[in-house]
NUBAVO-796392 format. One record per residue (C-alpha): x, y, z; residue number from 1. Coordinates in steps of 0.1 Angstrom, whole numbers, plus 5000, padded with zeros to 4 digits. Example, Ala and Ser with C-alpha at 12.3 -4.5 7.8 and 13.67 -1.06 7.14 Angstrom:
// NUBAVO-796392
east | north | up | k
5123 | 4955 | 5078 | 1
5137 | 4989 | 5071 | 2
// end
This chain:
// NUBAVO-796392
east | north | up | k
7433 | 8993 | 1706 | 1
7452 | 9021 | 1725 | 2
7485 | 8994 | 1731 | 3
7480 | 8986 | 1693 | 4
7484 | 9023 | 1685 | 5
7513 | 9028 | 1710 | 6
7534 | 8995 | 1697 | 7
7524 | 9010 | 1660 | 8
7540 | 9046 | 1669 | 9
7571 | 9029 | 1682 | 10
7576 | 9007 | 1653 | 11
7575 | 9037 | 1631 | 12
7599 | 9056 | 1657 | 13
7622 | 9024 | 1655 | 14
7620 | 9023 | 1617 | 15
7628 | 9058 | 1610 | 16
7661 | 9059 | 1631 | 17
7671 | 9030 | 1616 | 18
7666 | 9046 | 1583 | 19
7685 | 9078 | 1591 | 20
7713 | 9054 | 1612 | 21
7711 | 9037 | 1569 | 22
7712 | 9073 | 1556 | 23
7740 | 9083 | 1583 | 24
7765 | 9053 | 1575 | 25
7758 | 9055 | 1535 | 26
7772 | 9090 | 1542 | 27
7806 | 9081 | 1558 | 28
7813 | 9060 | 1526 | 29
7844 | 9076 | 1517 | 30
7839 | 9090 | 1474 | 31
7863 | 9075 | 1447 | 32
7879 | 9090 | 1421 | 33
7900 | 9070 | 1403 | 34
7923 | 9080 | 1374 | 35
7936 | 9064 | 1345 | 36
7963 | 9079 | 1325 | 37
7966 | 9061 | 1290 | 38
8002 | 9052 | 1280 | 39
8016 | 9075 | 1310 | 40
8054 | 9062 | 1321 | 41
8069 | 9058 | 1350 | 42
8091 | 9090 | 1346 | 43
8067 | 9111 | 1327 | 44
8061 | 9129 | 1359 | 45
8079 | 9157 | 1381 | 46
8077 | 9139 | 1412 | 47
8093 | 9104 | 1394 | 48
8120 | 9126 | 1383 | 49
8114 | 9143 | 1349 | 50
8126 | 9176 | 1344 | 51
8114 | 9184 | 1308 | 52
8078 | 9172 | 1318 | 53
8060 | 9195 | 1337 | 54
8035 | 9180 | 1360 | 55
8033 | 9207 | 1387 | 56
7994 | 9200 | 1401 | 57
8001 | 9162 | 1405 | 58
8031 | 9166 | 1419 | 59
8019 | 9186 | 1443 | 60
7992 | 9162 | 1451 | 61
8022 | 9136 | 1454 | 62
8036 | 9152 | 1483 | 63
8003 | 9146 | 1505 | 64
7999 | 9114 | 1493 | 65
8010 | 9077 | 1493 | 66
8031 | 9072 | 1463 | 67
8039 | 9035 | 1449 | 68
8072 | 9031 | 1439 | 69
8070 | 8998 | 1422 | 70
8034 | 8994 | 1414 | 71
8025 | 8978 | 1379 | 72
8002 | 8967 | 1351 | 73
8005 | 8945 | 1322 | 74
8023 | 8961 | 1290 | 75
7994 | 8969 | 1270 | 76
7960 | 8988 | 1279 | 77
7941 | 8957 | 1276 | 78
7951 | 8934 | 1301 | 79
7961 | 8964 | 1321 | 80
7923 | 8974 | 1321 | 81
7905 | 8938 | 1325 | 82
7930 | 8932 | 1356 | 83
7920 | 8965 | 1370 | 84
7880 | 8959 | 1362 | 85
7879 | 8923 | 1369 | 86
7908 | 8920 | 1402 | 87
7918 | 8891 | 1378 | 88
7951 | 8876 | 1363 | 89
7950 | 8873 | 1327 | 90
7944 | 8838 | 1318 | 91
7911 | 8837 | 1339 | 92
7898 | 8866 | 1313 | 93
7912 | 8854 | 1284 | 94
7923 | 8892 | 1278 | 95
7966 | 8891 | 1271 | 96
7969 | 8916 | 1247 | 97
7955 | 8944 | 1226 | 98
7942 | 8914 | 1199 | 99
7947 | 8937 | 1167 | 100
7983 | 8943 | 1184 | 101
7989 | 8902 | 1181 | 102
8017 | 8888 | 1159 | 103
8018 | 8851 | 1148 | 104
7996 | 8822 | 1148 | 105
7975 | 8804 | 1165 | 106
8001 | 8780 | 1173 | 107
8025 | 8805 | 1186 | 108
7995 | 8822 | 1205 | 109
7963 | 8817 | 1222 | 110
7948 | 8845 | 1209 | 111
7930 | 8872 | 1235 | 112
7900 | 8879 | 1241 | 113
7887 | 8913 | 1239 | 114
7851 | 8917 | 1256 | 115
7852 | 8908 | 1294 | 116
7824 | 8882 | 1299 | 117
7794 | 8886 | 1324 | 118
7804 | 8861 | 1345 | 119
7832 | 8885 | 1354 | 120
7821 | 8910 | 1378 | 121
7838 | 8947 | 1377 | 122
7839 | 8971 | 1404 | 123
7814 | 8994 | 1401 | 124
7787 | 8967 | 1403 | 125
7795 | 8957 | 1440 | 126
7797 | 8995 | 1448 | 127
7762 | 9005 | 1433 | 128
7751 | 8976 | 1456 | 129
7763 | 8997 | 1483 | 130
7750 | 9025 | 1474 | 131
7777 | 9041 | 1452 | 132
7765 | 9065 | 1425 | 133
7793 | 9058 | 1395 | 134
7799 | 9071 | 1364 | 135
7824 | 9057 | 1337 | 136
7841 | 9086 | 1320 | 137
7867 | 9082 | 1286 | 138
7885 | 9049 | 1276 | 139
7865 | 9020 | 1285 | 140
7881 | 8992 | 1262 | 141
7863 | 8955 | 1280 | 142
7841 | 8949 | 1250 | 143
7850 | 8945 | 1217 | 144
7832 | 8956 | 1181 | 145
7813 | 8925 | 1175 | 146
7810 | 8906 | 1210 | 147
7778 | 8890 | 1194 | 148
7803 | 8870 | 1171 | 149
7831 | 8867 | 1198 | 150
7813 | 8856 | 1226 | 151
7795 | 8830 | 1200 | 152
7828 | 8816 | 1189 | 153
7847 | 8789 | 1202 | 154
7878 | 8796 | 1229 | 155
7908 | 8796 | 1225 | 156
7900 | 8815 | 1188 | 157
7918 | 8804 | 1157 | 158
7927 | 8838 | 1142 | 159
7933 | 8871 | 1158 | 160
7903 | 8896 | 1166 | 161
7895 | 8925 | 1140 | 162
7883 | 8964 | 1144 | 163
7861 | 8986 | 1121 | 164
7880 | 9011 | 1102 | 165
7880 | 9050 | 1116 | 166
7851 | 9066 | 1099 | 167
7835 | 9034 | 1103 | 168
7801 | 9041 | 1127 | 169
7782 | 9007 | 1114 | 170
7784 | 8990 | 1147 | 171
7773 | 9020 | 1167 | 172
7738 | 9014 | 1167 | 173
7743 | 8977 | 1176 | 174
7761 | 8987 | 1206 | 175
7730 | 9005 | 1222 | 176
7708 | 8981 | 1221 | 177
7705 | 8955 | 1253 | 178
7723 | 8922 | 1237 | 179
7754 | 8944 | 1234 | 180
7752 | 8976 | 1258 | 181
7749 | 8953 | 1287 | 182
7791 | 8948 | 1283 | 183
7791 | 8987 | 1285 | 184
7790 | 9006 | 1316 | 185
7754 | 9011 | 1321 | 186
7753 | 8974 | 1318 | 187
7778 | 8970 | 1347 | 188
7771 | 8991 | 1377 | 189
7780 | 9025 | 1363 | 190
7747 | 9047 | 1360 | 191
7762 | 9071 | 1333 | 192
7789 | 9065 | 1303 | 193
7803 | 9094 | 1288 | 194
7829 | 9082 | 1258 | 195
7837 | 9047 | 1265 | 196
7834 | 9022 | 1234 | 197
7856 | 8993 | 1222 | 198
7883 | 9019 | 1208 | 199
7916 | 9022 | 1229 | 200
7920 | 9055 | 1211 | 201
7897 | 9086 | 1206 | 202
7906 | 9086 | 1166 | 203
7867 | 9076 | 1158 | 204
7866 | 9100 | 1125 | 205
7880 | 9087 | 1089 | 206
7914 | 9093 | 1092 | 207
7916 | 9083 | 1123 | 208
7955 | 9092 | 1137 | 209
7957 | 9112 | 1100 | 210
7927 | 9126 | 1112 | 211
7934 | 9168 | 1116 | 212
7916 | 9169 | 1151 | 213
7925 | 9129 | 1159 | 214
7895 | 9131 | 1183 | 215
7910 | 9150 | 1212 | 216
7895 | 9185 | 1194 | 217
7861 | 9187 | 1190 | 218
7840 | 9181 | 1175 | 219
7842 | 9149 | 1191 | 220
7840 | 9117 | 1169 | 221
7831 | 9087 | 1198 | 222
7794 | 9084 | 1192 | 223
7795 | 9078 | 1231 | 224
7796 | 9116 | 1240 | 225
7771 | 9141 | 1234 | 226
7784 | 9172 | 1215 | 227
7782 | 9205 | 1233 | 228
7783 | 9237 | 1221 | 229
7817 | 9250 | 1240 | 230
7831 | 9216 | 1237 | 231
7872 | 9224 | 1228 | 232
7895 | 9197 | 1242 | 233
7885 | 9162 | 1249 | 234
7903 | 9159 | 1286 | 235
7886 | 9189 | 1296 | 236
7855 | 9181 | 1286 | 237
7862 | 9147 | 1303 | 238
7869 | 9167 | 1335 | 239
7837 | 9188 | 1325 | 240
7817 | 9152 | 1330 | 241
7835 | 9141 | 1363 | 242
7830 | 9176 | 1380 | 243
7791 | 9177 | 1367 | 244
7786 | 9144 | 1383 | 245
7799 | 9150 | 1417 | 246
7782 | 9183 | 1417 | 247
7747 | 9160 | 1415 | 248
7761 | 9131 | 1436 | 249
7775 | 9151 | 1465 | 250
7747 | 9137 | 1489 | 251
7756 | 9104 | 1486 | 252
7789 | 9084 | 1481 | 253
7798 | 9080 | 1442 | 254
7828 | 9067 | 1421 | 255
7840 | 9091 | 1393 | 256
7857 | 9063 | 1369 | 257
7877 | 9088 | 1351 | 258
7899 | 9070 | 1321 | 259
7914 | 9098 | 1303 | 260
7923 | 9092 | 1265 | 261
7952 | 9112 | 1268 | 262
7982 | 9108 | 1264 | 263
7974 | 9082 | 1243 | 264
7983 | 9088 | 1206 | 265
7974 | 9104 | 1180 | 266
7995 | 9131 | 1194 | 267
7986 | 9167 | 1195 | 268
7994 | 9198 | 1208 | 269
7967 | 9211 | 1234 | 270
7980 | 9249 | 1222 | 271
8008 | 9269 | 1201 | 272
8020 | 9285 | 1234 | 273
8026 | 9253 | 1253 | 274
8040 | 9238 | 1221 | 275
8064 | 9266 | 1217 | 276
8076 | 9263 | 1249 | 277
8083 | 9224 | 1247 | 278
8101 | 9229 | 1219 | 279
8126 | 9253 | 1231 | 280
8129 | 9238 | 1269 | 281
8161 | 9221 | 1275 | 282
8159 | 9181 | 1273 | 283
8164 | 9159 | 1300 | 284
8197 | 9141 | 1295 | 285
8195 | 9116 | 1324 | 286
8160 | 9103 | 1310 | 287
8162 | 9111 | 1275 | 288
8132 | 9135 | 1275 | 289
8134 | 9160 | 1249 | 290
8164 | 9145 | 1234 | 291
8150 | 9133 | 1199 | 292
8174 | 9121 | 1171 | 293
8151 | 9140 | 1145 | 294
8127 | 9168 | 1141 | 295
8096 | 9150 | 1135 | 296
8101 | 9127 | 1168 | 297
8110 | 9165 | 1187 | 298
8074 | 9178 | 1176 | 299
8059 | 9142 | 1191 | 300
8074 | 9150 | 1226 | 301
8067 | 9187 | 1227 | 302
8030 | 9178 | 1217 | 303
8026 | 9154 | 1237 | 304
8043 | 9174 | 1268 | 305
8011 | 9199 | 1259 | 306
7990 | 9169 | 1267 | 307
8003 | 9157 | 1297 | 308
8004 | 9195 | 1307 | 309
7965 | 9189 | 1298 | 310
7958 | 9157 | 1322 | 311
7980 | 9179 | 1352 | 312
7959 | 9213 | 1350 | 313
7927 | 9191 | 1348 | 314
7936 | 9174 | 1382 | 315
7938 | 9202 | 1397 | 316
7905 | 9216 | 1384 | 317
7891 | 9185 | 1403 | 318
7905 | 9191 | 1436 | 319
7898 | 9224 | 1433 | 320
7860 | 9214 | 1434 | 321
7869 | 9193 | 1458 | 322
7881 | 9218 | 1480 | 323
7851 | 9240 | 1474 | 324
7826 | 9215 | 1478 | 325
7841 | 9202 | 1510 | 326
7840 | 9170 | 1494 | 327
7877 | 9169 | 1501 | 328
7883 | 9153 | 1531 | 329
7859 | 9125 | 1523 | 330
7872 | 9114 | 1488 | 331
7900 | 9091 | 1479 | 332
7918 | 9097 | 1448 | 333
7939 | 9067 | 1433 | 334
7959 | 9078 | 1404 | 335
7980 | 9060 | 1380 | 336
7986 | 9047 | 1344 | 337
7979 | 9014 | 1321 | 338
8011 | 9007 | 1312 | 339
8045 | 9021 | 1308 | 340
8058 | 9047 | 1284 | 341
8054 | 9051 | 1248 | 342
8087 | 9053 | 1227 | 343
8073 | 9076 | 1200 | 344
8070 | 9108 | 1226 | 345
8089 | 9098 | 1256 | 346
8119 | 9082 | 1266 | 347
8136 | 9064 | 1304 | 348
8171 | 9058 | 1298 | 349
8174 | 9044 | 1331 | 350
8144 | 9013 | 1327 | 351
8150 | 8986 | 1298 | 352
8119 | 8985 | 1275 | 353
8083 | 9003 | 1264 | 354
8047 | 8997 | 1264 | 355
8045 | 8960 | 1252 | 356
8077 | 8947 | 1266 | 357
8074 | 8926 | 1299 | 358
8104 | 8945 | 1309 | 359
8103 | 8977 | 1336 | 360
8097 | 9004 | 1311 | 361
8068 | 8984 | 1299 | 362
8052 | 8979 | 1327 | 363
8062 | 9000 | 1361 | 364
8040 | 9031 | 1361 | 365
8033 | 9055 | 1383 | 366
8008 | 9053 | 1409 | 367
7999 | 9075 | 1440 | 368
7971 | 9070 | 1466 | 369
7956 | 9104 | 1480 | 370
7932 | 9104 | 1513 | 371
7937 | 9135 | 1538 | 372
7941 | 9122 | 1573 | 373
7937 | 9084 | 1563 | 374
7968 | 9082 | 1546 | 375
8005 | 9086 | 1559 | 376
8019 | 9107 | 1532 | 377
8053 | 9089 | 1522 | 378
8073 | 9067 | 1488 | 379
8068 | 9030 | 1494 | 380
8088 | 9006 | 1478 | 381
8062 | 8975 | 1482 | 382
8054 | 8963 | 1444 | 383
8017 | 8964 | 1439 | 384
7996 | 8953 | 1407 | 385
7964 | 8970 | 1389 | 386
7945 | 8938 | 1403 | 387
7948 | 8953 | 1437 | 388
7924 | 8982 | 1425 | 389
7892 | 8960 | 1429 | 390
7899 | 8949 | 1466 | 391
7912 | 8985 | 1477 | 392
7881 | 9000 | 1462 | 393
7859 | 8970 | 1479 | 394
7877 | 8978 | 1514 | 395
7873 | 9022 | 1512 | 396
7838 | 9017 | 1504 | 397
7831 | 8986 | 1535 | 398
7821 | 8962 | 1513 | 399
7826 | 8925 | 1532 | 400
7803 | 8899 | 1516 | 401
7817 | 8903 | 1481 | 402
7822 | 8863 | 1467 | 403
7836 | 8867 | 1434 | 404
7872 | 8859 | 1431 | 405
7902 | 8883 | 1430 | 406
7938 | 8876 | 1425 | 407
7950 | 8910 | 1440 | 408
7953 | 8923 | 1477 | 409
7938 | 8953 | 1491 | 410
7963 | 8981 | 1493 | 411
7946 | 8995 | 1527 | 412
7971 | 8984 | 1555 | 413
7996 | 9003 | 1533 | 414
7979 | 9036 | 1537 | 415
7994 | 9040 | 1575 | 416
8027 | 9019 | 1570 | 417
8043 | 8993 | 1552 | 418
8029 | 8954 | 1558 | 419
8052 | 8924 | 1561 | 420
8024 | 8906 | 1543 | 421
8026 | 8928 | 1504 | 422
8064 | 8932 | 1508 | 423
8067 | 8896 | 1509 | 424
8041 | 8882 | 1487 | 425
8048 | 8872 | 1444 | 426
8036 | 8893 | 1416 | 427
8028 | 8871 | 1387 | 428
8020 | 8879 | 1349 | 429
8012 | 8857 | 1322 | 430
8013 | 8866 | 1283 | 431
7999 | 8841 | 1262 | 432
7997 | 8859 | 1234 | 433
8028 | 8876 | 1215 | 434
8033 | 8910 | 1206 | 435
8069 | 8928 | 1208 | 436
8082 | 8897 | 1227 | 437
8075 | 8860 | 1226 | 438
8047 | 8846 | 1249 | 439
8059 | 8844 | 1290 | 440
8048 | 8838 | 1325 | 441
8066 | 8862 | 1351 | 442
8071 | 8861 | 1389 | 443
8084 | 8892 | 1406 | 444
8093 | 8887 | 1446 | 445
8115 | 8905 | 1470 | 446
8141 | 8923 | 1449 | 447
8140 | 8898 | 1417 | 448
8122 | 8893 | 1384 | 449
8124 | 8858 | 1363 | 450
8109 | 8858 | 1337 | 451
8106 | 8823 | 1315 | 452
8098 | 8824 | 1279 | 453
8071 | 8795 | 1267 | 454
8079 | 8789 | 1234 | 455
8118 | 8776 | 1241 | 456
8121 | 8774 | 1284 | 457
8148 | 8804 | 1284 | 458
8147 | 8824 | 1316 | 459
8158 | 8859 | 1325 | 460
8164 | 8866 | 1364 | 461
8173 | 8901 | 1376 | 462
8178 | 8918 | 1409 | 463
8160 | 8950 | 1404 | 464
8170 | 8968 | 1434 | 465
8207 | 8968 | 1417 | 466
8199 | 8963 | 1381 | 467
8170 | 8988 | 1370 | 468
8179 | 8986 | 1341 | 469
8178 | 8948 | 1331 | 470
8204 | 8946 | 1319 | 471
8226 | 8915 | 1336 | 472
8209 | 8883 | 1334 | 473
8214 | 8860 | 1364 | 474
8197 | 8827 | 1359 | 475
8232 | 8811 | 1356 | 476
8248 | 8829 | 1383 | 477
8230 | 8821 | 1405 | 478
8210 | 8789 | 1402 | 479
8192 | 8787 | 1435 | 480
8175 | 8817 | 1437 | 481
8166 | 8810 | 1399 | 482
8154 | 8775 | 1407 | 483
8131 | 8790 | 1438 | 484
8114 | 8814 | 1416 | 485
8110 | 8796 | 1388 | 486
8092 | 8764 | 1414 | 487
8074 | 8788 | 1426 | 488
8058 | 8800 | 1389 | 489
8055 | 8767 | 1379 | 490
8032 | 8760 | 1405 | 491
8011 | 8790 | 1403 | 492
8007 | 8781 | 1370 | 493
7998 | 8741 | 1376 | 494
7974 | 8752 | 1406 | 495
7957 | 8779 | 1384 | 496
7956 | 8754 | 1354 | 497
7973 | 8786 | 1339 | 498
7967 | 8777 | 1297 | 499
8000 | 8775 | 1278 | 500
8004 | 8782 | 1242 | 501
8003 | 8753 | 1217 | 502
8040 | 8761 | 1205 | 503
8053 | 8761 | 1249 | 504
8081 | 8733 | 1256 | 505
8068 | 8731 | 1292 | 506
8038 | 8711 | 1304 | 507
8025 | 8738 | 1332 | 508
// end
C-alpha cells in the first residue's frame, strides 16, 4: 500500500512538471499580428519613397525591420486574400478575381469563386491547434452572400457571382446561423470576429459609396460589429478591438488578424485639419502623388492621405501597447497590402499599371517583417508572394505536422540573411478570369517577368531589374530566355492540371 502511495505521488509530481514544461513552451510561442492594408501601393509609403504621403510611425517601424522589396499579391483583394488564407495558388481555390469585378463570358472566363471551401484549411485553424488565441478583425472577404447557392452549384459556373445591394441586410441573419457562419471566422479557428462579412468594402448602409459616412464613420453599418457608444472612426475602433484582445490574451500566445478596410474606397477625410493640410502640401512629382489633372481627383488624394495618415497613427497605438505591455519582444508583426495602388487617389509614375493589372503597379506592394532580436533589420530584394504568409506563420508559431498543402515557402531563413533557395525559386500567377486585362498565367524568376495571354498565346517578357516600368517587351529579343520561362510555365501549369479558359489557344 505504502509503494502504491509513493509511485502515485510521483506520478502526480511527474505530471505536473510536464504540465508547467506544456505551460512553459506554449509561452515562448512568439504572438502575431498581422496587417492588411486594403488597396495600399507600393509607394504609398515614406519609407518606399513617397514624399506627399506621410507615413511617419510605419516608417519608423521599417527601419528595425525586414522590408520586402519585391514581395506581391494578386491584383485584386480576392485572390490576394484566399492565397494569403489558404497558402494556395489560385486555380486550386477557384478564387481569380473579385467575381462582381468579372467582364465577359463564360467562354472568355472561368468564372471565380468567391467562398473558400472547407476543404481548404486557413491559418488560424492550425494555430488554435497550437494553442493560439486569434481574433479576425475588419475585411474578411472568403465567403460570399449566398454560399448555400454557390457551393450547391455546379463548377466552373456559367454566369458571374452577384451581391446584395447597400442597404440591403436580408442575408445577415442567414449568415449567423451554423450552415453559413462556419465559412466565417469563428467557423475557422478564429475565436472572435469583429467586422468581417462577404463585403470587400465597409459601405454596408443604402447608399453605399454615396453613402455620407461610407461606413468608416460611425455609426457603423457591417452588422458584424457591435455599436459602441464612443465609436468615431472605423480603423480606430478596429485598433480598439486588436488592443482589447491582446490585453485579455497576453498570457498565452494569440494572433491579432487585423484587415483594415481602409484605404479602400469610399474615400473620406479622417478630419478637416489633415484634409487641409493635404490639399495645400506640395505634390510629388517623381510619383505623381498629389498631382491630379482636376479638383475632384485632388480632394480623392488629400482624403485619402487623411486615411492612410489614419492606418499610420493606429500602428503606432499598437506598438505602443506593445511596448507597455512588454509584449514587445515576443510579437511578430508582418505588415503589408492586397494589392497594388488604386488610380482614383494615388498615382506611381515609375511602375506600369493599378489594382487589377497583372503588371507591377497592380501587384508589388509593400511588405515589412518586424521581430526585435530575431530579425536582421535590412531591404531584401528576394520576390516573395502572399502564399508565403501561411507557412511563415506555421514556422513562428513551431508548428511541424501541418499536412494540408501550400504552394508558398516560409519566409523564416530570410529573417537573418538572404537564402540561395527564395532568390532562385519561380513566382507563378494564374488569372482565369478577366477583368482590366485578358485572362493570363505568369512566371516571375531571377530578374524577369513573362507573362502569356490565354485567349491568343501573345507573351510579354521583361527584365525588371532595368525596366520597372514595363515598358520594353523582350520576347523577340531575346528568344531563349523567353522560351525557358515560358517551358518552365507550361509545365507548372500541365503538372498542376492548371484549368484554362474555354476561349485559351493553348492545351496546358
Amino acid at each position: 500500500m505504502k509503494n502504491c502511495l509513493m509511485l502515485f505521488i510521483v506520478l502526480i509530481f511527474i505530471s505536473c512538471r510536464n504540465e508547467k514544461r506544456s505551460n512553459k513552451e506554449a509561452a515562448k510561442k512568439p504572438n502575431i499580428i498581422f496587417v492588411l492594408v486594403d488597396d495600399l501601393g507600393y509607394a504609398d509609403v515614406g519609407f518606399n519613397g513617397s514624399t506627399y504621403f506621410e507615413t511617419p510611425n510605419i516608417d519608423a517601424l521599417a527601419k528595425e525591420s525586414l522590408v520586402l522589396d519585391n514581395a506581391y499579391m494578386y491584383p485584386t483583394c480576392s485572390p490576394s486574400r484566399t492565397a494569403i488564407f489558404t497558402g494556395k495558388q489560385s486555380f486550386r481555390t477557384g478564387v481569380y478575381t473579385v467575381p462582381v469585378l468579372e467582364k465577359g463570358t463564360a467562354e472568355e472566363n472561368i468564372f471565380s469563386r468567391w467562398t473558400v471551401g472547407k476543404e481548404h484549411p486557413i491559418y488560424a485553424e492550425p494555430l488554435a491547434d497550437a494553442g493560439y488565441k486569434s481574433i479576425h478583425i475588419g475585411k474578411y472577404h472568403i465567403v460570399g452572400p449566398y454560399p448555400e447557392l454557390e457551393m450547391a452549384m455546379e463548377f466552373p459556373f456559367k454566369q458571374k457571382l452577384t451581391q446584395p445591394e447597400p442597404g440591403d441586410y436580408s442575408w445577415v441573419e442567414k449568415h449567423k446561423k451554423p450552415e453559413i457562419s462556419q465559412y466565417y471566422p469563428e467557423g475557422r479557428g478564429f475565436i472572435k470576429n469583429v467586422g468581417g462579412t462577404f463585403r470587400g468594402d465597409p459601405g454596408f448602409e443604402e447608399g453605399g459609396y454615396k453613402s455620407i459616412a461610407g461606413g468608416y464613420w460611425a455609426p457603423f453599418s457591417n452588422p458584424f460589429i457591435e455599436k459602441k457608444k464612443d465609436d468615431n472612426w472605423l480603423t480606430d475602433r478596429l485598433t480598439d478591438e486588436a488592443i482589447d484582445f491582446m490585453d485579455s490574451h497576453k498570457e498565452e500566445p494569440f494572433l491579432i488578424n487585423l484587415n483594415f478596410y481602409a484605404v479602400h474606397r469610399p474615400i473620406r477625410a479622417r478630419s478637416e485639419a489633415l484634409y487641409e493640410k493635404y490639399m495645400t502640401k506640395p505634390v510629388d512629382s517623381i510619383l505623381g502623388q498629389g498631382l491630379e489633372k482636376n479638383a475632384k481627383a485632388k480632394d480623392l488624394t488629400a482624403k485619402y492621405a487623411t486615411m492612410l495618415a489614419s492606418v499610420d497613427d493606429n500602428i503606432q497605438r499598437l506598438l505602443t501597447y506593445l511596448d507597455k505591455s512588454g509584449l514587445r519582444e515576443n510579437t511578430i508583426i508582418i505588415f503589408t497590402s492586397d494589392n497594388g495602388y488604386h488610380r482614383i487617389a494615388s498615382a506611381n509614375n515609375t511602375l506600369r499599371g493599378a489594382k487589377g493589372d497583372i503588371y507591377e503597379g497592380g501587384i508589388k506592394v509593400p511588405m515589412l517583417v518586424n521581430w526585435p532580436k530575431k530579425i536582421t533589420p535590412r531591404r531584401s530584394d528576394v520576390a516573395v508572394s502572399g502564399l508565403d504568409v501561411f507557412p511563415t506563420l506555421l514556422d513562428v508559431a513551431q508548428i511541424e505536422d501541418f499536412e494540408g498543402k501550400l504552394d508558398g515557402s516560409s519566409l523564416a531563413p530570410l529573417f537573418r540573411n538572404d537564402t540561395k533557395s527564395l532568390n532562385e525559386r519561380p513566382l507563378f500567377w494564374h488569372l482565369a478570369s478577366q477583368y482590366k486585362h485578358g485572362t493570363c498565367s505568369v512566371i516571375r524568376k531571377g530578374n524577369y517577368k513573362l507573362i502569356q495571354f490565354l485567349a491568343d498565346g501573345s507573351l510579354e517578357l521583361f527584365n525588371l531589374k532595368e525596366d520597372q516600368k514595363e515598358s520594353h517587351n523582350l520576347a523577340n529579343e531575346l528568344p531563349e530566355i523567353t522560351e525557358n520561362l515560358l517551358g518552365e510555365l507550361v509545365e507548372w501549369r500541365k503538372a498542376n492540371n492548371v484549368a484554362l479558359p474555354p476561349n485559351a489557344v493553348m492545351d496546358f
